[in-house]
C-alpha positions in Angstrom: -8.2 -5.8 7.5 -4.7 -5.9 8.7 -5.2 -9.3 9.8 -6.4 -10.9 7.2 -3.6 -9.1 4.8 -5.2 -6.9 3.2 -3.8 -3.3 1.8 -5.8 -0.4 2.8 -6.8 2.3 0.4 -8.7 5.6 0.9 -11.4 7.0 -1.6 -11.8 10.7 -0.8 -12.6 14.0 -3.2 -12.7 17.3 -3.5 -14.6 20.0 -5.2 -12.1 22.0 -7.6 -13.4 25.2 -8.2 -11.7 27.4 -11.2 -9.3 29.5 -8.6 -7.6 26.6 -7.4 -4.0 26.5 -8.3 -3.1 22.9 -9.9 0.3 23.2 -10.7 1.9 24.0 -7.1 3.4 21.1 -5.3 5.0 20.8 -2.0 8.8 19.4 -1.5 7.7 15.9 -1.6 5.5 16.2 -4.9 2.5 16.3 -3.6 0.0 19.3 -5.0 -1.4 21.7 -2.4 -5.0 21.1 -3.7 -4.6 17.2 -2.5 -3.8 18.3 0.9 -6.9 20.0 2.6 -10.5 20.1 2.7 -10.7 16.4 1.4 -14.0 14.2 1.7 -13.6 10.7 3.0 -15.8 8.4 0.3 -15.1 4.9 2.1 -11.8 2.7 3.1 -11.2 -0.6 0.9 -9.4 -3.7 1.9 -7.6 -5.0 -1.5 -5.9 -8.1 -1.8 -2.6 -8.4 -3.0 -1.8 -12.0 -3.3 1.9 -12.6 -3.7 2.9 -13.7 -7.6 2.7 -16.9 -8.6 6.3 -18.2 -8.9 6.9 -17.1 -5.6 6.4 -20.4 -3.6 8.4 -22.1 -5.5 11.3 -19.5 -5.8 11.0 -20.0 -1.8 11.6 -24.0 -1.7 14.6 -23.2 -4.7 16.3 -20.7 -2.2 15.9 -23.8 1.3 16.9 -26.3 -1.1 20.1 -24.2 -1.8 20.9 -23.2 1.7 20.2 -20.1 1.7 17.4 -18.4 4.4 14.9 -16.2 3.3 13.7 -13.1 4.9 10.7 -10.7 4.2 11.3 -7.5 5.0 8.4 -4.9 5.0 7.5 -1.6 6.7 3.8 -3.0 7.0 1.9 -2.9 10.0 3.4 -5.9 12.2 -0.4 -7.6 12.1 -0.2 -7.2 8.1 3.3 -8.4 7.8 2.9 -11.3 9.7 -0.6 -12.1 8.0 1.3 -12.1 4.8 4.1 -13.9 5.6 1.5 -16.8 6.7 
């Protein structure tokens, strides 16, 4: 997937029963019901085609001298796939 630049999600659940605490989160936000005994559905590879004015905003920026850069904390076989 990484390769042909694609964004990776994760489908998973969980059975809530009426006990489980919903309003507790962890320092980063995250509740504690999300973090255990999930159920992996299936992994998706979603594209996320860059918008439409960016080409051109690209030649704008060579035509006025300036070099652009793409900076991403990707995987390095996703990053280069999208800057293709």
């Amino acid at each position: 997937m990484a390769s042909n630049s694609l964004r990776t999600l994760s489908l998973a659940f969980k059975k809530i029963s009426d006990d489980h605490d919903l309003t507790q989160k962890n320092r980063r936000g995250v509740y504690n019901v999300e973090k255990d005994d999930l159920i992996l559905l299936a992994v998706l590879g979603v594209r996320d085609n860059p918008r439409q004015e960016v080409p051109e905003a690209i030649k704008k920026c060579h035509l006025a001298g300036i070099t652009v850069r793409m900076v991403t904390g990707d995987n390095i076989i996703t990053a280069k796939a999208i800057a293709r």
